[in-house]
C-alpha positions in Angstrom: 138.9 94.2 85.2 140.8 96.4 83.2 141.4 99.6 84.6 141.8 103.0 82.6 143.3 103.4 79.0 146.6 103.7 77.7 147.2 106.6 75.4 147.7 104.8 71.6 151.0 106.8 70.0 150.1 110.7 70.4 146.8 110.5 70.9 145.9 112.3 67.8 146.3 109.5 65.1 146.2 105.9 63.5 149.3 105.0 61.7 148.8 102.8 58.6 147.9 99.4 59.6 147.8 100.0 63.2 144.1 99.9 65.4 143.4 101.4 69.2 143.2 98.2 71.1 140.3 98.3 73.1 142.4 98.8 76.3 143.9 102.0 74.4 142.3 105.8 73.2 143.1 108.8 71.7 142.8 112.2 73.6 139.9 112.6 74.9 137.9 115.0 72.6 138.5 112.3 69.8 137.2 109.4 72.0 133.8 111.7 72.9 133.8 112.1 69.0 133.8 109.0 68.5 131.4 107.4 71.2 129.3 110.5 69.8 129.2 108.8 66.7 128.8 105.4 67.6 125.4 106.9 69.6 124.5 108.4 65.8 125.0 105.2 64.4 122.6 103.0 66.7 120.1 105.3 66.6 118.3 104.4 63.3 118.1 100.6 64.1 117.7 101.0 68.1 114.9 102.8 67.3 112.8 101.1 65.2 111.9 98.6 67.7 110.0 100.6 70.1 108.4 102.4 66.8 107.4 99.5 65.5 106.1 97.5 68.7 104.8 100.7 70.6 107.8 100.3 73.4 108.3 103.8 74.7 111.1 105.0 72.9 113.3 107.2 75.7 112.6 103.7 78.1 114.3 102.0 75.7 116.8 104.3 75.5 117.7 104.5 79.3 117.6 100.1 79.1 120.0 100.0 76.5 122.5 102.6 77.8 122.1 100.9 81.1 123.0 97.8 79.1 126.3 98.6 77.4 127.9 100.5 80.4 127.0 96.8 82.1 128.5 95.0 79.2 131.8 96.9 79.8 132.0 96.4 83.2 130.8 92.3 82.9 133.1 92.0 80.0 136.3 93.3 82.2 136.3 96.4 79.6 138.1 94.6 76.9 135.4 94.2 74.7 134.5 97.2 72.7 130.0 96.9 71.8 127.0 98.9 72.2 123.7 97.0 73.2 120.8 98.1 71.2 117.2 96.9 70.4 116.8 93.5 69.3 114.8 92.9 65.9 114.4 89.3 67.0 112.1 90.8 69.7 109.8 92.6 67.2 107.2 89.4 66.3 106.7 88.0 69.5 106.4 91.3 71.3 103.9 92.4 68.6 102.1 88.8 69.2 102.4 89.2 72.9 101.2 92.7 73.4 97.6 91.5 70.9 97.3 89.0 73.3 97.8 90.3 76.9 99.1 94.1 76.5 102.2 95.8 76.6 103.3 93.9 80.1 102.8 90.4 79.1 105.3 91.4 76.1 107.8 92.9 78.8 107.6 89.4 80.9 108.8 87.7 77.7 111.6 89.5 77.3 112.5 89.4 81.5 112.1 85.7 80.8 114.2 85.4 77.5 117.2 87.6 79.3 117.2 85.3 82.2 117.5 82.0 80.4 120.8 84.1 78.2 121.9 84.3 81.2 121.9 81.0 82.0 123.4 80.7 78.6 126.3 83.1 79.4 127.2 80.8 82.8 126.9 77.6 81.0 129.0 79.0 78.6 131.8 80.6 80.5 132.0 77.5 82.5 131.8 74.8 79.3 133.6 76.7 76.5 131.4 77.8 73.4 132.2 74.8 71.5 128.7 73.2 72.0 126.9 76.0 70.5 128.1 75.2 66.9 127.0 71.5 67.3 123.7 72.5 68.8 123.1 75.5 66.4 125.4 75.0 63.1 125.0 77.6 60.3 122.2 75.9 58.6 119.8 76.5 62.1 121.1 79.3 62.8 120.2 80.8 58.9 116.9 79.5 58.7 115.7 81.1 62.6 117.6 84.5 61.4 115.4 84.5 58.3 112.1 83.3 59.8 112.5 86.3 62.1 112.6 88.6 58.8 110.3 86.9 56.6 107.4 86.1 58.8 107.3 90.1 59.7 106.6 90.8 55.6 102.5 90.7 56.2 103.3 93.6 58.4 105.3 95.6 56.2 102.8 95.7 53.8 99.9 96.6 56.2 101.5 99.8 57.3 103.0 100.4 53.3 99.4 100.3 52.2 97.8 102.8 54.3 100.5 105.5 52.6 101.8 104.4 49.8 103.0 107.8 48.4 105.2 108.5 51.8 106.7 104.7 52.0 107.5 104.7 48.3 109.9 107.9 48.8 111.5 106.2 52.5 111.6 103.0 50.6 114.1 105.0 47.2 115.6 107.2 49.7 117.1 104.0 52.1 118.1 102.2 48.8 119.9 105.6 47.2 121.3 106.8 50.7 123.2 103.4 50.9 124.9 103.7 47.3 125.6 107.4 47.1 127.1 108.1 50.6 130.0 106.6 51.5 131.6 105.8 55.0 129.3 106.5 58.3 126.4 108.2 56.1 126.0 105.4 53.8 126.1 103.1 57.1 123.4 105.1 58.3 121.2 104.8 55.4 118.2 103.8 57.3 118.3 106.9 59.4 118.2 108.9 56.6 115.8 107.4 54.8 113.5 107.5 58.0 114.3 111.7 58.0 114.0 111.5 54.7 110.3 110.2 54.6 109.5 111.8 57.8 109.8 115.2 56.0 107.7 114.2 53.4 104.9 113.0 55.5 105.1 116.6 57.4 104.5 117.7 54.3 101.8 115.6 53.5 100.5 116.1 56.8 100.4 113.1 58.0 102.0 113.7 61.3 100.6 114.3 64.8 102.9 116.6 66.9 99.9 117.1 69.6 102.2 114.7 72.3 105.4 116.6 70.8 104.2 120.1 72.3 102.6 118.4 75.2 105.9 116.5 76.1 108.8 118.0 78.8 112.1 118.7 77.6 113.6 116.9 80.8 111.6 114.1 82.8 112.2 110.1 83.8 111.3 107.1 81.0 108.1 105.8 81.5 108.5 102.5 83.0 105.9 99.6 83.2 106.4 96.2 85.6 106.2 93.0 84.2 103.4 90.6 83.9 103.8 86.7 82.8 101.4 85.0 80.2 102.0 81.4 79.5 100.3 81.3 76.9 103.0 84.0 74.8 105.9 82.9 76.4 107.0 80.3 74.2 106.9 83.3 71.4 110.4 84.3 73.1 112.3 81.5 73.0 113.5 81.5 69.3 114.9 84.7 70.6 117.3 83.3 72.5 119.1 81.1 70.1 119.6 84.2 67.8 120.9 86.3 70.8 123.5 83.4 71.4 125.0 83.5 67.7 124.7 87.3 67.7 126.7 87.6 70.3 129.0 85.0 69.4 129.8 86.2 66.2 130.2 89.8 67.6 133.2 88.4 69.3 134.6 86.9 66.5 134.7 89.8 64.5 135.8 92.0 67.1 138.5 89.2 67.9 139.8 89.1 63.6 139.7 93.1 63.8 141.9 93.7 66.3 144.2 90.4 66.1 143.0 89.7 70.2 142.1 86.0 71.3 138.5 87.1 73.0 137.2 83.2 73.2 137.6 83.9 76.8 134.9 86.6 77.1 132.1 84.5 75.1 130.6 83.7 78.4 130.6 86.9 79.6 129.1 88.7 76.7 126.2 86.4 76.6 126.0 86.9 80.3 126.3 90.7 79.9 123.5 90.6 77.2 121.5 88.3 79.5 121.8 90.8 82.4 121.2 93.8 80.0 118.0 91.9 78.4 116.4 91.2 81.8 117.1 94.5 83.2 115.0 96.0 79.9 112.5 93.1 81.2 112.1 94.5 84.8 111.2 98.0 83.6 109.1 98.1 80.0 112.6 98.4 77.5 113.4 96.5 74.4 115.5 93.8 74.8 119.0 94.2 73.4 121.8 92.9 71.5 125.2 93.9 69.8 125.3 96.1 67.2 126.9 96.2 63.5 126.3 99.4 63.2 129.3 99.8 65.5 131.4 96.9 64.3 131.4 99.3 61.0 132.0 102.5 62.5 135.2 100.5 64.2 135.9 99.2 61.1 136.0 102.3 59.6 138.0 104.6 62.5 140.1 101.4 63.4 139.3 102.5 67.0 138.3 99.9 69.3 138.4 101.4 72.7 136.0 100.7 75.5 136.4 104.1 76.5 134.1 105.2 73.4 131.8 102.9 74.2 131.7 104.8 78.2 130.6 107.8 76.3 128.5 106.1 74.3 126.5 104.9 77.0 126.4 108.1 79.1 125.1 110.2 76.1 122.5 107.9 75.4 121.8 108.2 78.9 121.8 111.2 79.2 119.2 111.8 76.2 116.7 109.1 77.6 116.2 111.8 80.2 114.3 114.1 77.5 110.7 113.5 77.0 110.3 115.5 74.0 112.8 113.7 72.2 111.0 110.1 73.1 107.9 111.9 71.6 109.6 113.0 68.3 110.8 109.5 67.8 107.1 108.2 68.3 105.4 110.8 66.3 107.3 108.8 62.8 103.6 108.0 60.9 103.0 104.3 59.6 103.8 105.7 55.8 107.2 105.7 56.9 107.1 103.0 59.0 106.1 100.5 55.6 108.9 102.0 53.7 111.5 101.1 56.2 110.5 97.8 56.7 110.0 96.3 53.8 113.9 96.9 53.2 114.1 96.1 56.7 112.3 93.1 57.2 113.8 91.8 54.1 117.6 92.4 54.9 117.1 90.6 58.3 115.7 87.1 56.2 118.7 87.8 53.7 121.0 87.9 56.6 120.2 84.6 57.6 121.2 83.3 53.7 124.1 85.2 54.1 125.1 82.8 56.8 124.5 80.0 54.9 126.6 81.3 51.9 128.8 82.1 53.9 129.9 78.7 55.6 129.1 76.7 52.5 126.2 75.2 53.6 125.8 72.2 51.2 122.1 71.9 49.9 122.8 69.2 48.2 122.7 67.1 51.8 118.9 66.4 52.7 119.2 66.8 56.2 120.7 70.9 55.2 118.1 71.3 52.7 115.2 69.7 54.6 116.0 71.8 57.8 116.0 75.0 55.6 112.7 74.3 53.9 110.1 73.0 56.2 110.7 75.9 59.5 110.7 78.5 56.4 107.5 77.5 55.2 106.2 76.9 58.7 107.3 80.6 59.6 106.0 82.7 56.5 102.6 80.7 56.3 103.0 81.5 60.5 102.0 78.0 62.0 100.4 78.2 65.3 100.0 75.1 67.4 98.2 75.8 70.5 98.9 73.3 73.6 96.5 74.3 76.5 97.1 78.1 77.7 100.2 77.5 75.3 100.7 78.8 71.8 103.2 78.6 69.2 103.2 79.7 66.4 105.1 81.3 62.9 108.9 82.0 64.4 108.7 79.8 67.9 107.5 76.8 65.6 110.1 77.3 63.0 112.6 77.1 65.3 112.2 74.0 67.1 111.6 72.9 64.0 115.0 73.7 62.6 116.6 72.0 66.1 114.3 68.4 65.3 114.8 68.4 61.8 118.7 68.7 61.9 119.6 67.1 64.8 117.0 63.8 64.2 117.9 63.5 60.5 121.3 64.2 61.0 121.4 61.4 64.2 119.4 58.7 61.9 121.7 59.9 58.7 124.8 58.8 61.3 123.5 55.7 62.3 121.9 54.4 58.9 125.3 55.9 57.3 122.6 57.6 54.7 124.5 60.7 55.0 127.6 62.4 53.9 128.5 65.2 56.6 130.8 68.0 55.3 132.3 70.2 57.8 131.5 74.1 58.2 133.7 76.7 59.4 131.8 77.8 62.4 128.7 80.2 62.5 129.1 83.2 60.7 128.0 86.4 62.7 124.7 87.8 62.7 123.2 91.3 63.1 120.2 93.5 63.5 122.0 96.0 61.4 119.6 96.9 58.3 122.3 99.0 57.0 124.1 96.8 55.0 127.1 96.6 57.2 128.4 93.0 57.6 130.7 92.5 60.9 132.1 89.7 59.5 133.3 91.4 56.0 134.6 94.2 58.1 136.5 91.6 60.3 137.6 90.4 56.9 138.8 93.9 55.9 141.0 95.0 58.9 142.3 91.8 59.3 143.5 91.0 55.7 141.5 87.5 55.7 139.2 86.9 53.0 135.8 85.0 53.9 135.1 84.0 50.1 
């Protein structure tokens, strides 16, 4: 465990081609500038979730604050991330919650932090080599964009009930993101959530009755876990996106600042894990690394844990306020449809990206086969129901993806029907809808080009 932070030159500034290790900072009112800002930059994404599932937003707060001060200490303090809400979460919670309320959806995501825990052990003990022959970029692309894709019904259900408020959040993400640049452009889905929130104050479309109701100071509202059978299998695409998230948040974290980090793969799924069943125990959102951060690092060059300290004490710190957990609720569905039809559709593009992005060779069968059946199966949103089991869209696409691959790929070996071409391994994914790609800001900071 690393202890305290050497001072990085005079604690005031970063020379030209220099970063702040993560075992360095800058004087102190810098470093709670910049955890400050790394706490502004997870808000827009963290957020959505519990807006979008009915989570309580200040509970899910409190989890993932909890969760990155845990990630520090798990991760010795050498590895610089914020753990915010999971989109991955969003469908089966959504499916869960229809099915058997808001604590059968909390059981699911106890459930899918334990077994990434189990993950993180295996993985610590094994070496992460086995990951990319179990999930190689073409599975992991096609589960990143069934989580996206099969969401789009949703989108449009809440975009139709006001189309006037989600067509100006819909213009105003899209301009933010082109006409700002540095950490407003990054945050152009915050924005262009205030952006339509004014507009539907103005419309009138906002109920403030729990605003004035709510306490400026109080505890999250936490709710126990229950355990449906019958939803569980909804959660365990989850986990294999989890796993390469993760993973390819150490990667980039590893090219920006010229550090060997293979070592702390086990323990950042492990941390994750922990983090994930801790939200589980108590009625958060299950959590994940963030983008959003990898850019703002990318863009300060500053990589110390100690921003991340007080990132996770002032979000902390503001799970405490009711009110605020209230204001964050109030956001109508008008702006809701605008967000996530960018949203929804950045997180399927994401998993293309990762395909592009290792050179993913459609013109092999077993590659193009394993993309096109789970997508279909997703977006049409399969459901297979086994007993008090069901599967369906996402959980179907998956496994899927995993039979597909690995029993084409197997025969394709042994009938020598095949030509495998080798892929640079799995590209790093996010839940970032801002645009931000870890992996391109790797690129950037280290000089290495990923085209």
């Amino acid at each position: 465990m690393q202890r305290g932070w050497t001072r990085h030159g005079d604690g005031r500034r970063v020379a030209p081609g220099e970063v702040v290790a993560p075992g360095e900072r800058l004087s102190w009112p810098r470093t709670i500038g910049i955890g400050l800002q790394h706490v502004v930059a997870m808000f827009g994404a963290t957020f959505l979730v519990p807006i979008l599932t009915g989570f309580p937003p200040s509970t899910t707060l409190f989890f993932s604050a909890i969760g990155t001060i845990g990630f520090l200490l798990i991760t010795g303090n050498r590895l610089p991330s914020y753990l915010g809400s999971s989109f991955a979460f969003i469908a089966p919670i959504g499916a869960a919650t229809a099915s058997g309320g808001h604590s059968a959806a909390v059981g699911g995501i106890l459930v899918t932090g334990l077994l990434l825990v189990v993950v993180g052990v295996v993985v610590h003990f094994a070496g992460p080599r086995w990951i990319d022959v179990v999930m190689p970029p073409i599975v992991t692309g096609v589960i990143v964009a069934l989580i996206g894709l099969n969401l789009a019904p949703a989108a449009w259900n809440n975009y139709s009930q006001a189309p006037v408020t989600a067509t100006v959040t819909l213009a105003s993400v899209i301009l933010i993101s082109v006409l700002f640049r540095g950490i407003l452009g990054r945050l152009s889905i915050l924005l262009g959530v205030l952006v339509g929130y004014v507009v539907a104050v103005v419309r009138g479309e906002v109920d403030f009755t729990q605003v004035d109701q709510a306490s400026l100071f109080g505890l999250p509202e936490f709710t126990a876990p229950t355990f449906d059978p019958s939803v569980l299998g909804l959660f365990l695409p989850v986990v294999f996106v989890l796993v390469a998230e993760n993973v390819g948040h150490v990667k980039s974290v590893a090219a920006m600042t010229g550090q060997n980090l293979d070592d702390k793969m086990g323990r950042a799924l492990l941390a994750d894990g922990v983090a994930t069943t801790l939200a589980g125990t108590g009625g958060g959102s299950g959590t994940t690394t963030y983008a959003e951060n990898i850019g703002v690092m990318a863009a300060t060059r500053v990589y110390s844990t100690a921003a991340y300290w007080v990132a996770g004490i002032g979000a902390l710190l503001l799970s405490f306020s009711p009110v605020f957990g209230e204001i964050v609720n109030s956001v109508p569905v008008g702006v809701l449809g605008g967000v996530t039809t960018v949203l929804y559709g950045m997180i399927g593009v994401l998993g293309f990206r990762i395909w592009v992005q290792n050179r993913v060779d459609f013109a092999d069968p077993v590659n193009l086969t394993t993309a096109a059946v789970p997508l279909v199966i997703g977006i049409a949103n399969f459901r297979w129901t086994v007993g008090d089991l069901v599967f369906e869209g996402i959980a179907l696409g998956t496994a899927a993806a995993l039979v597909v691959y690995h029993l084409m790929r197997t025969i394709g070996r042994w009938r020598g029907t095949t030509t495998e071409i080798a892929s640079p391994a799995s590209a790093s994914m996010t839940d970032a809808p801002d645009g931000t790609d870890p992996v391109r800001a790797a690129d950037d900071a280290s000089g290495v080009s990923s085209d």
